[in-house]
C-alpha positions as CSV (number, residue, x, y, z in Angstrom):
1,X,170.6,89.9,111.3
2,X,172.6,86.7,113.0
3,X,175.6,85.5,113.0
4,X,176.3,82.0,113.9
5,X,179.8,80.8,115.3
6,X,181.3,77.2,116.0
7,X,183.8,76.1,118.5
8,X,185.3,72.7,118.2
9,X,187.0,71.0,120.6
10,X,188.1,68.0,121.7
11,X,185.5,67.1,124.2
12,X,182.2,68.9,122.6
13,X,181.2,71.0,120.0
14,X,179.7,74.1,120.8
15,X,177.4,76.8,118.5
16,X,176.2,80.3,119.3
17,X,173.9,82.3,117.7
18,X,174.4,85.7,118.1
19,X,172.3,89.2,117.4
20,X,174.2,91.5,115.1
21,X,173.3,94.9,116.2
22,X,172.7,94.3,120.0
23,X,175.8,91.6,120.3
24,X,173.7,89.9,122.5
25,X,173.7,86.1,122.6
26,X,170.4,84.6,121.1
27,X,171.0,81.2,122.1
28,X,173.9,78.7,122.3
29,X,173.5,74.7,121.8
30,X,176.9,72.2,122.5
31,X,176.8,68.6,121.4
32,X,177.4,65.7,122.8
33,X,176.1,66.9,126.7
34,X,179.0,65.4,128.1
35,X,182.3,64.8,126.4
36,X,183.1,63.6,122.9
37,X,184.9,60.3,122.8
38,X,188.8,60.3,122.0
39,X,190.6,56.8,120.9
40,X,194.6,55.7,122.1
41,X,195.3,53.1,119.8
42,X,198.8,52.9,122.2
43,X,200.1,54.7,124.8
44,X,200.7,58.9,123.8
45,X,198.2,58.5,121.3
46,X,195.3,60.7,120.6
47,X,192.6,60.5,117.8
48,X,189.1,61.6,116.8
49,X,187.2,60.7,113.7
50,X,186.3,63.8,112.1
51,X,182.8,62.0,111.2
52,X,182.0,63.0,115.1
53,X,182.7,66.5,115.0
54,X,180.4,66.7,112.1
55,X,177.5,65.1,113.6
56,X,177.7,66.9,116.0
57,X,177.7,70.2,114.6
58,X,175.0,68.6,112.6
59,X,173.3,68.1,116.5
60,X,174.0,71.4,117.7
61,X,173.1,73.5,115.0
62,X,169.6,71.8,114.6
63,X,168.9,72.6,118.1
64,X,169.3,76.3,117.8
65,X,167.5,76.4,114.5
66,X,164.6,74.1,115.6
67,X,164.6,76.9,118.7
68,X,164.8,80.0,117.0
69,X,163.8,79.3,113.6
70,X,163.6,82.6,112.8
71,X,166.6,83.7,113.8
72,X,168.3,80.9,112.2
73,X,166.7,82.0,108.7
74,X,168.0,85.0,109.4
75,X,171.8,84.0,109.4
76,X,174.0,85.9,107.8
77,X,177.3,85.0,108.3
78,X,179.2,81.1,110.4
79,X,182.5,81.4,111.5
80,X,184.6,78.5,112.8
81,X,186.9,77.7,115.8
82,X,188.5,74.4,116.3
83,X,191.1,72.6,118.3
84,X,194.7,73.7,117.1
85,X,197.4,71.1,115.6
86,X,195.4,68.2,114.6
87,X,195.7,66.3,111.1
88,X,193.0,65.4,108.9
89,X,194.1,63.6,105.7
90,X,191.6,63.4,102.4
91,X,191.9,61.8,99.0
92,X,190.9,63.4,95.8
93,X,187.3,62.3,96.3
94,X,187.0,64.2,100.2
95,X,186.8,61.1,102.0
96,X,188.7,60.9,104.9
97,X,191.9,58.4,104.8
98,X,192.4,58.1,108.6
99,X,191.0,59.0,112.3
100,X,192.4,62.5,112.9
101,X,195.6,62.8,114.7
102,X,195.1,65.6,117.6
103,X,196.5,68.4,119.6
104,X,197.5,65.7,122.9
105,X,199.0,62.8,120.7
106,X,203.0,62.8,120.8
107,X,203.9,60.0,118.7
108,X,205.6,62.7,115.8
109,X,207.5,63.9,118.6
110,X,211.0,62.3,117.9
111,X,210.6,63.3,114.3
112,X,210.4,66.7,115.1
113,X,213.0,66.9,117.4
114,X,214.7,65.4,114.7
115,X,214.3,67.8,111.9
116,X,214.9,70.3,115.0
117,X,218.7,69.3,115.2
118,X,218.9,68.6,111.2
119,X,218.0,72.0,110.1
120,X,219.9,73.6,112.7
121,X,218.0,74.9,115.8
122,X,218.9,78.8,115.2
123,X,217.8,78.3,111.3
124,X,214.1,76.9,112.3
125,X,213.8,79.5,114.9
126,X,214.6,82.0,112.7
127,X,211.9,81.4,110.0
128,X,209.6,79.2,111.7
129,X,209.5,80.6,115.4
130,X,209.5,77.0,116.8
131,X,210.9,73.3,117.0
132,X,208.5,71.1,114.8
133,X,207.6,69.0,118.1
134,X,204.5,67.5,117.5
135,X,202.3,69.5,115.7
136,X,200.7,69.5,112.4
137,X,203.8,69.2,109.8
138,X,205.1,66.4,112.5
139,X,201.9,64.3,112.3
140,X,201.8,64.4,108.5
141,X,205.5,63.5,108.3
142,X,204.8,60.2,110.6
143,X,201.8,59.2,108.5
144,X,204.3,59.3,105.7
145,X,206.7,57.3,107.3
146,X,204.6,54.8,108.8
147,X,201.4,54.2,106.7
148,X,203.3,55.1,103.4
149,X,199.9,53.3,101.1
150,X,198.2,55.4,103.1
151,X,200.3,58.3,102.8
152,X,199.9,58.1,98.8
153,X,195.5,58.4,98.1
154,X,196.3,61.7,100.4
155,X,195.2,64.8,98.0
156,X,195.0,67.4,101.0
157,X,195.9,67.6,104.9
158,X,194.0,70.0,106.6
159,X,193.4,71.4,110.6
160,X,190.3,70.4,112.1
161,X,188.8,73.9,111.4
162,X,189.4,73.2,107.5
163,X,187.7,70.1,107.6
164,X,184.3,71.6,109.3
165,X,184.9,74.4,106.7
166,X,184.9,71.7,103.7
167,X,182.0,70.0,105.2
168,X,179.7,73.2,104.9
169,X,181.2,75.0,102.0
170,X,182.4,71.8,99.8
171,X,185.9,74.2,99.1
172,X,189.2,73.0,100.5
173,X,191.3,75.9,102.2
174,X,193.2,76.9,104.7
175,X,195.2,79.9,106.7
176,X,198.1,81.8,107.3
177,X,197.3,81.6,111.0
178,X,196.5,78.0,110.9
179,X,199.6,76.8,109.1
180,X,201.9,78.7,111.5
181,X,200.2,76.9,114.6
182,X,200.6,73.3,112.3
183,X,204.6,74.8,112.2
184,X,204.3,75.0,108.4
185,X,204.6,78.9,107.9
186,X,208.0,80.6,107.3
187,X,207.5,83.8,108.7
188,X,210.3,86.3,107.6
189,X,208.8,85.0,103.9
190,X,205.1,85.5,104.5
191,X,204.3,82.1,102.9
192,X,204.4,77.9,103.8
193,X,207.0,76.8,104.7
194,X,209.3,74.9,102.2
195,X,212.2,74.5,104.4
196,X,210.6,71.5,106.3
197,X,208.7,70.5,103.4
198,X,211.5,70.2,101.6
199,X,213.3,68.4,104.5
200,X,210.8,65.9,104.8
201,X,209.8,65.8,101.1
202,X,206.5,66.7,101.6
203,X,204.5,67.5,98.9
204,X,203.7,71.6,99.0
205,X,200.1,70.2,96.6
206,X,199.3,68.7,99.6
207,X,198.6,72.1,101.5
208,X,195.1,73.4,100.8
209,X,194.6,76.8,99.1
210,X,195.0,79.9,101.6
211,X,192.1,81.8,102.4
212,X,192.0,84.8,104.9
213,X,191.1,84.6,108.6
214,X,188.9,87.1,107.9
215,X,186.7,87.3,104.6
216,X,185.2,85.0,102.1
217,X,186.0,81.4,102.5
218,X,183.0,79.4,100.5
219,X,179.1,79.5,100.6
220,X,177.4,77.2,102.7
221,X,175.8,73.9,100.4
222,X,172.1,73.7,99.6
223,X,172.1,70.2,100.9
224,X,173.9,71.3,104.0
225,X,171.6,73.7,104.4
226,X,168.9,71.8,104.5
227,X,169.8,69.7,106.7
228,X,171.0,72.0,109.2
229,X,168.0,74.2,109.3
230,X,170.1,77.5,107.5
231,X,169.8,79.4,104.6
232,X,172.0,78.2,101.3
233,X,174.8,80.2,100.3
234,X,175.3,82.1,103.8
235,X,178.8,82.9,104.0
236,X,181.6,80.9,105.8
237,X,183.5,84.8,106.7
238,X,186.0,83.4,109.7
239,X,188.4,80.4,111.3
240,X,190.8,80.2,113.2
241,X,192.5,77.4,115.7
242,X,190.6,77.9,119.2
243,X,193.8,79.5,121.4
244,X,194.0,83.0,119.2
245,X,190.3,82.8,118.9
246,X,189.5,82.6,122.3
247,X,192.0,85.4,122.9
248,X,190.0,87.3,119.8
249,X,186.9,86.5,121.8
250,X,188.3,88.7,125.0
251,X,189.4,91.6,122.9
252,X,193.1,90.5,123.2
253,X,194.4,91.4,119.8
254,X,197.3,94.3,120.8
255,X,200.8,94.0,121.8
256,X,201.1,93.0,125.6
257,X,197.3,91.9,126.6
258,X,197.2,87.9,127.8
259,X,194.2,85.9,127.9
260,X,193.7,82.3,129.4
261,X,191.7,79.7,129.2
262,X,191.3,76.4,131.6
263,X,189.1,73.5,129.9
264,X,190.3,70.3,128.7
265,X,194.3,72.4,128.8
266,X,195.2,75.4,129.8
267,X,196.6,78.2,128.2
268,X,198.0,81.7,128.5
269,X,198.2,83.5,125.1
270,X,200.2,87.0,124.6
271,X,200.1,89.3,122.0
272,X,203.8,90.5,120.6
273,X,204.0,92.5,117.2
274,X,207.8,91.0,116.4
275,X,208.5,87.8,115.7
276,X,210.2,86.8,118.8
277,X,210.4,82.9,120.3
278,X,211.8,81.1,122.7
279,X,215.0,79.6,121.8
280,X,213.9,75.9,124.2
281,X,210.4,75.8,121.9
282,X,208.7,75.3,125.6
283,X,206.1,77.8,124.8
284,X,205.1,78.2,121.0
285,X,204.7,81.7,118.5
286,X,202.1,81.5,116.1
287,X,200.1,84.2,113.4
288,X,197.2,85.9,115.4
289,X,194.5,86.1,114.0
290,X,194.5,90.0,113.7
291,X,198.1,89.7,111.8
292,X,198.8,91.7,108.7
293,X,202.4,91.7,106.9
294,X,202.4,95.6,107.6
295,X,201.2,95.2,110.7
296,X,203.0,92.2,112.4
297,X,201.1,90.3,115.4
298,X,202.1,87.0,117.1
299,X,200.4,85.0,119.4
300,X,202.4,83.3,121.9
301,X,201.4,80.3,123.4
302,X,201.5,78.3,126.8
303,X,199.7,75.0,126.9
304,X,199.7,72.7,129.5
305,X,197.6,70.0,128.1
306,X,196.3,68.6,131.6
307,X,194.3,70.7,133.3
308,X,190.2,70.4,133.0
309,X,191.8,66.8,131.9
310,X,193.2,66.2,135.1
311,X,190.2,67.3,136.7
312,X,187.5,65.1,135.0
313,X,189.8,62.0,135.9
314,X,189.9,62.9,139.5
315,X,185.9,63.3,139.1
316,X,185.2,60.1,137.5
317,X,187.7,57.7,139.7
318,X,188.0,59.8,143.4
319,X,185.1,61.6,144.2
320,X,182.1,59.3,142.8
321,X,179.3,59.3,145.3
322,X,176.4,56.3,145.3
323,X,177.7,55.3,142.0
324,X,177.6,58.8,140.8
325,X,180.1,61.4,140.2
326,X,180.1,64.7,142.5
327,X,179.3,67.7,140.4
328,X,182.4,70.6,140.4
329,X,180.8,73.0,142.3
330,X,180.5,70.2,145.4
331,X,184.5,68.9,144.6
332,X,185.4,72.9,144.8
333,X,183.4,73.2,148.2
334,X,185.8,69.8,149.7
335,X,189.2,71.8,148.4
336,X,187.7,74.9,150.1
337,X,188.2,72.5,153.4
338,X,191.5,72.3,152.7
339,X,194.5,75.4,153.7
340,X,196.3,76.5,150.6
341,X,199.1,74.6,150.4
342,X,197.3,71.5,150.9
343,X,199.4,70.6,153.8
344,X,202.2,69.7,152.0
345,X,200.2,68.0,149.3
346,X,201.5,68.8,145.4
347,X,200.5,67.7,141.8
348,X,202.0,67.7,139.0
349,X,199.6,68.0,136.6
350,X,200.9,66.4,132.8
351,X,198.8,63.4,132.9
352,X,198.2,64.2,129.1
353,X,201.2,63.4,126.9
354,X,204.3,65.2,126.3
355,X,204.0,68.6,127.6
356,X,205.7,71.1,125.3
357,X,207.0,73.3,128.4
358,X,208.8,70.5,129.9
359,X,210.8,69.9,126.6
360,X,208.3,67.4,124.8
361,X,208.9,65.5,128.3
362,X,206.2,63.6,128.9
363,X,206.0,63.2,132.8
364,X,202.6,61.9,133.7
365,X,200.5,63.2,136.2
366,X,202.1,62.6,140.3
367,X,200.8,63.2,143.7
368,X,203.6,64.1,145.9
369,X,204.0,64.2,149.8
370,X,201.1,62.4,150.3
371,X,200.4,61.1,154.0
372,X,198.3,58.5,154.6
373,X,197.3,59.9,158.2
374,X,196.7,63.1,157.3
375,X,195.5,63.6,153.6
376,X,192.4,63.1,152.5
377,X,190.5,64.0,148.8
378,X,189.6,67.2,149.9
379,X,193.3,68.0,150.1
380,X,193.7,65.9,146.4
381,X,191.1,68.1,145.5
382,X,193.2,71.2,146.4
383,X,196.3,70.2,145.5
384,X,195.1,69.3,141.9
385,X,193.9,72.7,141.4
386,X,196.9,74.6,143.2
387,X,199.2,72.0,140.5
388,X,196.8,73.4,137.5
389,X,197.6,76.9,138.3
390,X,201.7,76.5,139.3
391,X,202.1,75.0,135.7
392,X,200.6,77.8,133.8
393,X,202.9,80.2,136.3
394,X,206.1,78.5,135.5
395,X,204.6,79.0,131.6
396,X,203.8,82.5,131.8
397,X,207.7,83.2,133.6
398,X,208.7,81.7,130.5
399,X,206.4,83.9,128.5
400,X,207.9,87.4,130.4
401,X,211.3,86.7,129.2
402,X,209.6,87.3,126.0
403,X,208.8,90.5,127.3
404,X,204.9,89.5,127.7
405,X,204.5,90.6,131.5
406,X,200.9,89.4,131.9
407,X,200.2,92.0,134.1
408,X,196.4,92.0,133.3
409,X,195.1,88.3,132.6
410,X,191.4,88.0,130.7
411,X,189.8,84.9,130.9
412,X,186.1,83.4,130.2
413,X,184.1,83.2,133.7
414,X,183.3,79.5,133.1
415,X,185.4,75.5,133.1
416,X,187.7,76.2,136.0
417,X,187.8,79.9,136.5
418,X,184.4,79.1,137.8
419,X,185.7,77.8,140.8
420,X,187.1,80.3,143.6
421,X,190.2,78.5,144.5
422,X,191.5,78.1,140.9
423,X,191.0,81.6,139.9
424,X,192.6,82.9,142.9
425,X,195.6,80.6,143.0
426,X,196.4,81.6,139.5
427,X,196.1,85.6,140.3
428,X,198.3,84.8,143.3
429,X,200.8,82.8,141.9
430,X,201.4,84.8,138.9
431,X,200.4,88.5,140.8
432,X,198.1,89.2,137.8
433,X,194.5,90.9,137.7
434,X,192.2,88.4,136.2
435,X,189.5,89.4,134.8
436,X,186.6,87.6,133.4
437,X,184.1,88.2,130.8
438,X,180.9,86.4,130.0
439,X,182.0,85.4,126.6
440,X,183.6,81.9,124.9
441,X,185.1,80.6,121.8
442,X,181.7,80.1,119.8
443,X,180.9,83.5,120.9
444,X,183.8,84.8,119.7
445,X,183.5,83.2,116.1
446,X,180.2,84.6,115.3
447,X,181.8,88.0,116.2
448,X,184.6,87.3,114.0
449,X,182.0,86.3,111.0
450,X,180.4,89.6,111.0
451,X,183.6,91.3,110.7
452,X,185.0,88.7,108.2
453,X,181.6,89.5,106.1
454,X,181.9,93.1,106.7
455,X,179.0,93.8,109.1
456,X,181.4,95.1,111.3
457,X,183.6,98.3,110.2
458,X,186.3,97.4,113.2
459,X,186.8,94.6,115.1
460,X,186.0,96.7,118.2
461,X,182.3,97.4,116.6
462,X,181.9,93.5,116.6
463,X,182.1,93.4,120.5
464,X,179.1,95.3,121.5
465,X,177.2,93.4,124.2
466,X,180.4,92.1,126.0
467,X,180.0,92.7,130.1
468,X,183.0,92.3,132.0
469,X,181.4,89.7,135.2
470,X,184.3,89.4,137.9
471,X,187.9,91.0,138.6
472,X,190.0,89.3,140.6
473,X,193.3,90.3,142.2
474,X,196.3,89.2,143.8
475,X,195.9,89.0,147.4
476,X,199.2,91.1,148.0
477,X,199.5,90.0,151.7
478,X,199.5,86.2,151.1
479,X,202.0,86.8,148.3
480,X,205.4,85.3,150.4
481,X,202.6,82.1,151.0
482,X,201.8,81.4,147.8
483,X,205.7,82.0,146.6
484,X,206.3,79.7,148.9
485,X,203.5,76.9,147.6
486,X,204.9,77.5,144.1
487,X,208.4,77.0,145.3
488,X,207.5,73.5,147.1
489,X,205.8,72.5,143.7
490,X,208.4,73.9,141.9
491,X,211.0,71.8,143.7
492,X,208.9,68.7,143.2
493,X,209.0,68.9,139.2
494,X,212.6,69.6,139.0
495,X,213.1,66.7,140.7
496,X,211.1,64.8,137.9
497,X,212.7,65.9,135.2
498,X,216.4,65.2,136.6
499,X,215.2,62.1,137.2
């Protein structure tokens, strides 16, 4: 038996097929190579035609299945992981209306600031857990105010995940977990949430059917099937928006363990079982995946969106050698020239639209300090990194008022984590253990599928075959150091937003 799971993000597609009843990893494919395309129509704009992540699932799957055909035949259950808070619009036919609005673009933010103050900040916290920003419910509400023709063939919005869920099953749907992180799920009711609907007189048809996170959610099409080398009518058993899976995909399902991850953003996820939030909406509460209404768990979520972001710039216009772009490992060896500290060199890292722990402030990204007699990109190399991991610390001191203490972190050992000065900036800046595990989101999907098609008794069954690789720890005595890199950076942003 196999279980095949998809991760969708915004820069690739990835798919993993998985043994059953070893847990071991048969095989995993990711399409395009390199990175996905994304489209800015105008400045703080992001969007992806949902056509592209189809073709290439289509890609990805037909490699595993054209390597391991047996195995492939042999699938019994797909689940599905996908970039949170993007907007797909369909009309009654399935066709797509418009490119998909994604996760980075901040053009709904001033609506849902707006609804923010008109409903009364304690009244959305209360049954939402979070200021409408510019997530899901936001994006839908702009298309209705600024492409209203448009706005009017729409028969159903759904999250990215639903979309790759319709294309293999041909059955519309959605989740509790995904319409909390799209801010339309009133919590203290257990069910969407008609207060901003109502507020922005948005349809409630509009909302696709609710299916469970984990469980039956459609049969996978003959002709899909065909074409994507599987057997018809295997079950779609699992989805869920990438953040809570990847934290799924680490075991981090109970009250007080963190995970991270560091790709195209970066994030720090905690697990609470009471609805708590934080009253500035600078880091975000959503349904985990594991939540039951008798058994309450919340996700809580830190994203900075420019991290591996930030990075792949820096690759593609600074460190470019004979027309050709240096690979990581070689950038990580020129930061490793460099003290920590960088000499006085600090980044800012929020290159990638308006950064929900900054207030929806969207800053860009900033080198500050810089000497011209002195620096060099090895210390831009440094500095970038050390400004990755100072953002996600002033997130996760946001997170401990919340009463998350991220005492132990779990992470993937792959994107930045790979490199040494990354993952041990971010254990000394936020005195955490890290630990890493040789697992990822697609990885964590198929897990989630068997459980979802009851392969799995527990969720702790479905995790046989996962090795724990590194641990790192804080270096206890360079702790008043790197306190006192954080506090130099630290300085440096306040600056930029008094400014």
């Amino acid at each position: 038996m196999y279980l095949l799971g998809y991760d969708l993000g915004s820069s690739s597609l990835k798919a993993t097929l998985l043994r059953a009843d070893t847990g071991q990893v048969v095989a995993s494919a990711q399409s395009p190579a390199t990175e996905m395309g994304m489209q800015a129509p105008q400045p703080g704009w992001a969007e992806q035609d949902p056509a592209l992540w189809w073709q290439h699932l289509v890609a990805a799957t037909q490699q595993l299945a054209a390597a391991h055909p047996q195995a492939a035949a042999q699938v019994k259950a797909i689940g599905i992981a996908y970039q949170m808070h993007g907007l797909v619009v369909v009309n009654r036919q399935g066709q797509v209306l418009r490119p998909a609005i994604i996760w980075c673009d901040s053009r709904a933010v001033p609506l849902g600031e707006a609804a923010f103050a008109q409903l009364g900040p304690e009244r959305c916290l209360r049954h939402l857990l979070n200021s409408p920003g510019n997530f899901t419910a936001a994006k839908l509400r702009w298309v209705q105010q600024n492409q209203p023709e448009l706005f009017a063939q729409i028969d159903k919005m759904m999250l990215p995940g639903d979309y790759l869920g319709y294309r293999l099953t041909g059955e519309l749907g959605t989740t509790a977990s995904g319409l909390s992180e799209g801010i339309l799920w009133d919590f203290p009711a257990e069910a969407p949430a008609q207060l901003l609907l109502d507020h922005w007189q948005l349809p409630a048809h509009l909302l696709p059917p609710l299916l469970p996170t984990f469980g039956p959610q459609g049969q996978l099409l003959a002709s899909v099937a065909t074409e994507l080398g599987l057997p018809a009518g295997t079950p779609v058993t699992y989805r869920a928006g990438d953040q809570p899976n990847n934290a799924y995909s680490l075991q981090v399902w109970q009250p007080g363990e963190v995970a991270a991850t560091a790709g195209t953003s970066g994030v720090v996820y905690g697990i609470n079982n009471a609805f708590r939030y934080d009253p500035a909406s600078r880091v975000n509460t959503f349904l985990h995946v594991t939540h039951q209404a008798a058994q309450p768990a919340t996700g809580t979520l830190l994203c900075v969106n420019g991290t591996g972001s930030q990075n792949s710039w820096l690759r593609a216009n600074l460190f470019a050698q004979a027309g050709a772009a240096l690979p990581y490992p070689q950038i990580n060896q020129l930061a490793g020239q460099v003290p920590p500290g960088s000499e006085g060199l600090v980044v800012l890292p929020f290159g990638n639209g308006a950064e929900r722990p900054l207030g929806n402030r969207d800053l860009g990204g900033s080198l500050h300090g810089l000497q011209f007699n002195s620096h060099t990109r090895a210390h831009v190399a440094r500095a970038a990194q050390e400004g990755i991991a100072a953002a996600l610390r002033y997130g996760v001191d946001i997170m401990r008022g919340l009463g998350i203490e991220a005492r132990t972190v779990r992470a993937g050992d792959a994107n930045m984590f790979l490199s040494p000065i990354f993952a041990q900036t971010f254990a000394n800046f936020t005195g955490s253990v890290v630990e890493l595990y040789n697992t990822d989101g697609s990885q964590g999907a198929a897990r989630a599928a068997g459980v979802g098609a009851g392969i799995f008794a527990s969720h702790a069954e479905a995790f046989a075959g996962l090795a724990r690789t590194r641990t790192i720890e804080p270096e206890v005595a360079q702790t008043e150091r790197y306190q006192a890199i954080y506090a130099r950076w630290l300085a440096c942003l306040e600056r930029e937003l008094a400014s």
